[in-house]
C-alpha positions as CSV (number, residue, x, y, z in Angstrom):
1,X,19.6,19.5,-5.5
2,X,21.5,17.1,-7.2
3,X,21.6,14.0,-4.8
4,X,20.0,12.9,-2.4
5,X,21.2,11.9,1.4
6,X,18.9,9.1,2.8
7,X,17.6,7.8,6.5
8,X,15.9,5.4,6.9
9,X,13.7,4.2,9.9
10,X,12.8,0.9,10.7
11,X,15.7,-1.3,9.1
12,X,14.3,-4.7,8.9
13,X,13.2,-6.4,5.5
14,X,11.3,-3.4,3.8
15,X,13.4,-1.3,5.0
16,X,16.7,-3.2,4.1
17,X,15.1,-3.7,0.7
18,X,14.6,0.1,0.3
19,X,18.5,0.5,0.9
20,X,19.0,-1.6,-2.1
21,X,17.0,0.6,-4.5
22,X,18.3,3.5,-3.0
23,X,21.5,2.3,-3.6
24,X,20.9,1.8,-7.8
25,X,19.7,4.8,-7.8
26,X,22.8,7.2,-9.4
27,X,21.3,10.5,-7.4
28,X,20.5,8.8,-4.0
29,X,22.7,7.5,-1.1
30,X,21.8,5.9,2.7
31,X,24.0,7.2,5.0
32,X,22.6,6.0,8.2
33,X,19.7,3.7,9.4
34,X,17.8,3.2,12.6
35,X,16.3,0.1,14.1
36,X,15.1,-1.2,17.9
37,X,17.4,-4.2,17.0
38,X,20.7,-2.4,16.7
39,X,22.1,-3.1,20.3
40,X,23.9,0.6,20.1
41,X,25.4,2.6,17.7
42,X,27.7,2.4,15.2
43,X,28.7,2.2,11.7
44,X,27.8,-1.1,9.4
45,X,30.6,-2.5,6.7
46,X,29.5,-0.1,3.7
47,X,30.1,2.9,6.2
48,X,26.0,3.6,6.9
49,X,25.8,4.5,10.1
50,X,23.0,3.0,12.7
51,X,21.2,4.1,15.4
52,X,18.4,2.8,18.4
53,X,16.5,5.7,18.0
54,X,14.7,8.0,15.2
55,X,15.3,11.1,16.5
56,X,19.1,10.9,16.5
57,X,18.6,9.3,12.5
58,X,16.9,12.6,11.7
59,X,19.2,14.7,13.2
60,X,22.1,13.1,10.9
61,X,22.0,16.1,8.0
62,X,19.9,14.1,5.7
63,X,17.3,15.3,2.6
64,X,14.7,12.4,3.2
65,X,13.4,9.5,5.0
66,X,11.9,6.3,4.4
67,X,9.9,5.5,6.9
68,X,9.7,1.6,7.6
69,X,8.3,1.3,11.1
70,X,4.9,-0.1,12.8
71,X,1.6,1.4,12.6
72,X,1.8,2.3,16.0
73,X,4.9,4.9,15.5
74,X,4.6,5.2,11.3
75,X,2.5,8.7,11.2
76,X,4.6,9.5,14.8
77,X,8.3,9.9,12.5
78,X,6.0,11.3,9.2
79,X,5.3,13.8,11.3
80,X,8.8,14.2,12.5
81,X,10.6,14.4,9.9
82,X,8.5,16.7,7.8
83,X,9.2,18.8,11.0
84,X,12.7,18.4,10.8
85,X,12.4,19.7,7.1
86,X,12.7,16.5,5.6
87,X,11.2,14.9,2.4
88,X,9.6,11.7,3.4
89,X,8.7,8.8,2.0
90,X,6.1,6.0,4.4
91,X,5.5,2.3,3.9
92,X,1.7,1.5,3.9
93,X,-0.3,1.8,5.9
94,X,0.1,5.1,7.5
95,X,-0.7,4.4,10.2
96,X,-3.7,3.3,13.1
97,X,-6.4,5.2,11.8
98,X,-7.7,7.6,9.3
99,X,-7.2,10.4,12.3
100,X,-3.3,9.5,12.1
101,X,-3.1,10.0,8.4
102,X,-4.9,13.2,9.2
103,X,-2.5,14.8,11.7
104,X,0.0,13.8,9.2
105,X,-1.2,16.0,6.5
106,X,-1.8,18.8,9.0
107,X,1.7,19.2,8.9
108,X,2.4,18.3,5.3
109,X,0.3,21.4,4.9
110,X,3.1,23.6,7.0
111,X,5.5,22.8,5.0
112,X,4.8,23.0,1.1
113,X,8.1,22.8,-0.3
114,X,8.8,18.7,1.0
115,X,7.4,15.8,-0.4
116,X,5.7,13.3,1.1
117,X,4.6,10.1,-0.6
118,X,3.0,6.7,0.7
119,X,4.3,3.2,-0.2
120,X,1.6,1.4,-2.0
121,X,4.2,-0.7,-3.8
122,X,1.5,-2.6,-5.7
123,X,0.9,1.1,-7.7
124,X,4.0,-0.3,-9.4
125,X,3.5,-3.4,-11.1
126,X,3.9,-3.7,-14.8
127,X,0.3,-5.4,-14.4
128,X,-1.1,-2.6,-12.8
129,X,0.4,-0.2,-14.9
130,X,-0.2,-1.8,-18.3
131,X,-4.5,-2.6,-16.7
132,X,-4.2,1.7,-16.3
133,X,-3.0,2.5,-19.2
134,X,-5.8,0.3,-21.1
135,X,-8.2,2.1,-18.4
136,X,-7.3,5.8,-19.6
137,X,-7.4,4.9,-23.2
138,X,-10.9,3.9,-23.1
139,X,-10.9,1.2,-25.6
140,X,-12.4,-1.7,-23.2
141,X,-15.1,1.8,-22.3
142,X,-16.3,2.3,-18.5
143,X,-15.9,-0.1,-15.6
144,X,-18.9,-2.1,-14.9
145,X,-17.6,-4.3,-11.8
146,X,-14.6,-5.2,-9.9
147,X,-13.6,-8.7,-7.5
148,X,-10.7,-9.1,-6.2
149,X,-9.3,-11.2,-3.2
150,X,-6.3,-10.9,-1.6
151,X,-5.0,-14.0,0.8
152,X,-2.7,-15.3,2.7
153,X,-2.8,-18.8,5.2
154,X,-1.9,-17.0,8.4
155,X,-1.7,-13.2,10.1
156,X,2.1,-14.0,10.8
157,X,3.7,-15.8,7.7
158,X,7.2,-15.9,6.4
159,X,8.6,-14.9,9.7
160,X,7.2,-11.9,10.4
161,X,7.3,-10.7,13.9
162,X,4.2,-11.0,15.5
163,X,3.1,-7.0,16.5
164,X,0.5,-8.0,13.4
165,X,-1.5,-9.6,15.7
166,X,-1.4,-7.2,18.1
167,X,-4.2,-4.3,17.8
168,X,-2.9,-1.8,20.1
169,X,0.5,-1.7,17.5
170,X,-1.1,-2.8,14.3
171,X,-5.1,-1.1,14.5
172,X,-6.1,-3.9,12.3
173,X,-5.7,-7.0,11.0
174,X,-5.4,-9.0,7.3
175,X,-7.2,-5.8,5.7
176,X,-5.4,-3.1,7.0
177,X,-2.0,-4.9,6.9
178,X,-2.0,-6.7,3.2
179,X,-5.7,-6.2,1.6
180,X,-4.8,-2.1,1.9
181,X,-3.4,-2.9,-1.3
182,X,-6.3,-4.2,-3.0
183,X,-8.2,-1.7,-1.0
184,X,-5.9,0.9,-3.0
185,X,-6.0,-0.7,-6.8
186,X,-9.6,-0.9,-6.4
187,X,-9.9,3.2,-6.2
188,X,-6.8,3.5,-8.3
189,X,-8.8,1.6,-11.1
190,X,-12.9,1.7,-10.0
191,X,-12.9,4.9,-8.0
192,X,-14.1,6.3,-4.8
193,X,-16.5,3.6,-3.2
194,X,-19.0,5.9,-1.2
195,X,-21.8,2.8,-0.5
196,X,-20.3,-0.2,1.5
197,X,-21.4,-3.6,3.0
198,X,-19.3,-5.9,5.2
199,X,-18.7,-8.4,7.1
200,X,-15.8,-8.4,9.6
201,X,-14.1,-11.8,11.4
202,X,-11.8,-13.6,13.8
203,X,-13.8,-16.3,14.6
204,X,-10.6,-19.0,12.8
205,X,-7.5,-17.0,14.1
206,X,-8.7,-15.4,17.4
207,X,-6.8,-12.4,18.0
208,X,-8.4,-9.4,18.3
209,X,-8.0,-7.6,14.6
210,X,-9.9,-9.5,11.9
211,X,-8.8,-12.4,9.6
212,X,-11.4,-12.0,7.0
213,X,-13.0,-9.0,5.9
214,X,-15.6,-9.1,2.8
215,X,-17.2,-6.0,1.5
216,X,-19.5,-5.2,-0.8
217,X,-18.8,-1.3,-2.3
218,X,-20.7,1.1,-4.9
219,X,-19.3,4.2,-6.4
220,X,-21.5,6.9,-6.9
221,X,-20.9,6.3,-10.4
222,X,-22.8,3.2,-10.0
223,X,-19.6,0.8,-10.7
224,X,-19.9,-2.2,-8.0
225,X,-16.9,-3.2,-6.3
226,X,-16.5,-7.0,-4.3
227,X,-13.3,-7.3,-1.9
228,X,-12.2,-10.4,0.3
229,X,-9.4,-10.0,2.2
230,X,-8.4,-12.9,4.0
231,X,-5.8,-14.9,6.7
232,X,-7.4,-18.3,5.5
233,X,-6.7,-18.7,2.1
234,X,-4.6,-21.6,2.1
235,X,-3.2,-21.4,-1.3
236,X,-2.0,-17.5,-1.2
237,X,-4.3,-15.8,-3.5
238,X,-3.9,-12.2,-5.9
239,X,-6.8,-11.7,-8.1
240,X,-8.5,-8.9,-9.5
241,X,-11.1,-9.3,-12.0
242,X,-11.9,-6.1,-13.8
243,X,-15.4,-5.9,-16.2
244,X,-15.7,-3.3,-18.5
245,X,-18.4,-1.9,-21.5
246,X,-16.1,-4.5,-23.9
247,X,-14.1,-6.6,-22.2
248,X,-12.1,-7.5,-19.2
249,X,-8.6,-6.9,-17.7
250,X,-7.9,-9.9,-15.1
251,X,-4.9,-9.5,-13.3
252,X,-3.8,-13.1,-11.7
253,X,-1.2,-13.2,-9.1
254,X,1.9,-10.7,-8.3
255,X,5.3,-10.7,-8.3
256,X,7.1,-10.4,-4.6
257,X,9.9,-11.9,-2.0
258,X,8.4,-15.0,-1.2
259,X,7.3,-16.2,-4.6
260,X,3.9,-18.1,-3.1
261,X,1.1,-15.8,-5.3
262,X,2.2,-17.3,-8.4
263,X,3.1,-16.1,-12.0
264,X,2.1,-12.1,-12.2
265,X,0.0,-12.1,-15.1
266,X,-2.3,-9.6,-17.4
267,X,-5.6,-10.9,-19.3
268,X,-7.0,-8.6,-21.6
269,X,-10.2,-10.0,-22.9
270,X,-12.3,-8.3,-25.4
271,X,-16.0,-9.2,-26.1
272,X,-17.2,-9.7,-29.1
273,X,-20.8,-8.8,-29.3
274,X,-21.3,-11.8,-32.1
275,X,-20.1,-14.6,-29.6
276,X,-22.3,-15.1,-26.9
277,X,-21.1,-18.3,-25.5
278,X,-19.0,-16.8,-22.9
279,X,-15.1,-17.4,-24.8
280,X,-14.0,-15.0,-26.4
281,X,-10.4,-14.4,-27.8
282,X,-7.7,-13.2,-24.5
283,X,-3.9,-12.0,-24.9
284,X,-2.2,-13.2,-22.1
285,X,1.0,-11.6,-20.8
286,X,3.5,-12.9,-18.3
287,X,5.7,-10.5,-16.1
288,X,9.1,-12.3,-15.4
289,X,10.5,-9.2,-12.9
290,X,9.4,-7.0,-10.7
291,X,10.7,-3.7,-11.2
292,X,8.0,-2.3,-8.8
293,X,10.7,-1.5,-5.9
294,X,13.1,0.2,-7.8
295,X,10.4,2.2,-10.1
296,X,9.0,3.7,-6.9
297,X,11.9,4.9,-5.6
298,X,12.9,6.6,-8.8
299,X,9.0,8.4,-8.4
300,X,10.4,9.7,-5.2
301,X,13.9,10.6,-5.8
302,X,12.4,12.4,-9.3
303,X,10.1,14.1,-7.4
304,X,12.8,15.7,-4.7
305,X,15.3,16.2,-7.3
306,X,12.8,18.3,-9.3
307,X,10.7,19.6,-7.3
308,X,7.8,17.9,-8.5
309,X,4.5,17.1,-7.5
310,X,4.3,13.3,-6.1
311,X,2.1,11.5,-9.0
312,X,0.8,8.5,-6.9
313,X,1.0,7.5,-3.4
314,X,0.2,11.1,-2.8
315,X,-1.2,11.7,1.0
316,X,-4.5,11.9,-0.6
317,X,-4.4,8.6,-1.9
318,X,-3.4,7.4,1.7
319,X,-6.1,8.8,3.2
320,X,-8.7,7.8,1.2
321,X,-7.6,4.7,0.9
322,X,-7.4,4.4,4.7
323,X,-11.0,6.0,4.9
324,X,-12.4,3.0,2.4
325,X,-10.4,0.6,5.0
326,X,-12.2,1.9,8.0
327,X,-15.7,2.5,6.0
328,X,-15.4,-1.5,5.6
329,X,-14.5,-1.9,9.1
330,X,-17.4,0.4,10.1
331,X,-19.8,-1.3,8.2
332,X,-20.4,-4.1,10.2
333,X,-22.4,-3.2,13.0
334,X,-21.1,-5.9,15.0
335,X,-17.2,-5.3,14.5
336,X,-18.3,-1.3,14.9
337,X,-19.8,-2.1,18.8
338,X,-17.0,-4.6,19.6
339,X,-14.3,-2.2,18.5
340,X,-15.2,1.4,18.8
341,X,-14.7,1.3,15.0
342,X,-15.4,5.9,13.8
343,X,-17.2,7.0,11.3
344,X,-14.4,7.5,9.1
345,X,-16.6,10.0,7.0
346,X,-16.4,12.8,9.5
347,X,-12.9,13.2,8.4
348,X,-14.1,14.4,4.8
C-alpha cells in the first residue's frame, strides 16, 4: 500500500483536528467524513465528502477510519469497520465499559491483517517520551512511587457538548473522560496496578458520573501509585511526580488547544546521596510545541503502510487501561452499590 484513503467518524473538534494531520501526512488523504450535525449529504470546499451516518462513511472504498464518536457508539463503529475490513484508528476511551473494549478485540482477533490502535494522545508528548526514554535506560534505577492529578473546573468546559454529563452516553465521568490519560501514563511508566483503594464523588457537580475520583494503587512489584482526577480543580492542573532509586522525573503541565494547563515541562532531578537537605541539582526543560497529534498519526499511517505491529495505543493498552479505570471505580463500595459498578477482573 502506498497511501492511505481516510474516513473519519464523528467530525467535530478531534475529529476535525485529525483531518489536519492526516492532511501533512504525504501518504494519507480524507476523502469523506461523517457527523450527526451535517444536515444531509454532500461534498465540503476541499472535495471530502460528508455524510449523517457511519455506515454509508464506511462503505465509501476507504483503507482506515478514525473513529471520533461518543462512548456510547465508539466500540459500536470499531467493531464496524474492522468488519468492513478496515484499519482503524479510536479516540479514547473505547468505550462504556471494559466488556466494550472486549467485544472489540473479539473481532480484532478475526481479522489479523488490520490494525487497530487507541488514541491515548498524551503517549505522545515530548515529556512523556523523553520521562520513557530516561525510564528504559535505567540511570534514575526502579520506580519507587508515582502522584499525579489531573483537573479541570467543570465536567463541560471549553464548549463541549454536554453528553459528558450524561451516564447512559458517557459511562463515567472526569476519570473516564480526561483522568484515562493519567490512568494510562501511570501503567505506561509504573506498571500494572493490581491493589487499589478509592474513593468515588459527585457530591459538588451532581450528575450522576463522578467529579472526583482518588485512588490509591500498588503494583505487584510493590511500586505505589496516587491518582486524583478531578472536575473541581479551579486552576486546571497536569502533574505527575515520578520517584525513582536516584532521582525524580516531574512532568508539570501539558501542551493542548486551550492553553489553560500551563507550560509543558520535564524535571529531571538526581539525588545526590551526600546532600540530604532535600535540593538537589534539577535540569529543567521547556516544550514550546506539541507535535503529539501529528506524531500519532504518523504511528498509524506507518503501521498500515508497513504492515507493522501498532507500538502503543495497542488494544491491550486500551483494555487494561480501561480495567484500572473500572478497578478504581469498583473500589469504592459505595460508588460499586449505587452504580452496578463489575468486577472488571473477570475479564482477565
Amino acid at each position: 500500500m502506498s497511501s492511505v484513503k481516510v474516513g473519519i467518524a464523528g467530525f467535530g473538534v478531534v475529529g476535525r483536528r485529525r483531518k489536519d494531520c492526516i492532511e501533512r501526512h504525504p501518504h494519507m488523504q480524507v476523502v469523506a467524513v461523517c457527523d450527526q450535525a451535517f444536515e444531509g449529504e454532500g461534498t465540503l470546499p476541499d472535495g471530502t465528502r460528508y455524510f449523517r451516518d457511519y455506515r454509508r462513511l464506511l462503505a465509501e472504498g476507504l483503507d482506515a477510519v478514525i473513529v471520533c464518536l461518543t462512548n456510547d457508539i465508539a466500540a459500536e463503529v470499531t467493531i464496524a469497520g474492522l468488519e468492513s475490513g478496515l484499519h482503524v484508528f479510536c479516540e479514547k476511551p473505547p468505550g462504556r465499559s471494559v466488556e466494550d473494549i472486549v467485544q472489540v478485540i473479539a473481532h480484532e482477533r478475526r481479522h489479523p491483517g488490520l490494525k487497530l490502535m487507541y488514541g491515548f494522545n498524551h503517549r505522545y508528548h515530548e515529556s512523556v517520551q523523553d520521562s520513557l526514554a530516561i525510564l528504559r535506560s535505567g540511570e534514575l534505577g526502579r520506580v519507587i512511587n508515582m502522584r499525579g492529578v489531573y483537573g479541570k473546573a467543570k465536567l463541560i468546559t471549553f464548549n463541549q457538548p454536554d453528553w459528558r454529563t450524561k451516564r447512559e452516553i458517557a459511562g463515567g465521568g472526569v476519570l473516564l473522560d480526561q483522568g484515562i490519560h493519567m490512568v494510562d501514563l501511570m501503567r505506561l511508566l509504573g506498571g500494572d496496578f493490581t491493589e487499589v483503594h478509592s474513593f468515588i464523588s459527585n457530591s459538588h457537580w451532581g450528575y450522576d458520573v463522578e467529579d472526583n475520583a482518588y485512588a490509591l494503587m500498588r503494583t505487584a512489584e510493590g511500586v505505589v501509585g496516587m491518582l486524583n482526577s478531578s472536575a473541581t480543580q479551579w486552576r486546571h492542573r497536569f502533574h505527575l511526580d515520578i520517584n525513582l532509586d536516584r532521582g525524580s522525573l516531574i512532568l508539570g503541565g501539558i501542551l493542548s488547544g486551550t492553553k489553560s494547563y500551563g507550560a509543558e515541562t520535564l524535571t529531571v532531578v538526581r539525588a545526590d546521596p551526600d546532600n540530604d537537605r532535600g535540593d538537589p541539582k534539577e535540569v529543567i526543560t521547556r516544550y514550546n510545541r506539541d507535535p503529539s497529534w501529528d506524531e500519532e498519526m504518523r504511528a498509524f499511517a506507518d503501521a498500515v503502510l508497513n504492515d507493522k505491529p501498532v507500538q502503543s495505543g495497542t488494544s491491550d493498552d486500551a483494555l487494561r487501561t480501561m480495567q484500572l479505570v473500572f478497578k478504581i471505580y469498583y473500589a469504592d463500595p459505595a460508588w460499586r452499590k449505587a452504580y452496578n459498578i463489575q468486577d472488571p477482573d473477570i475479564h482477565e
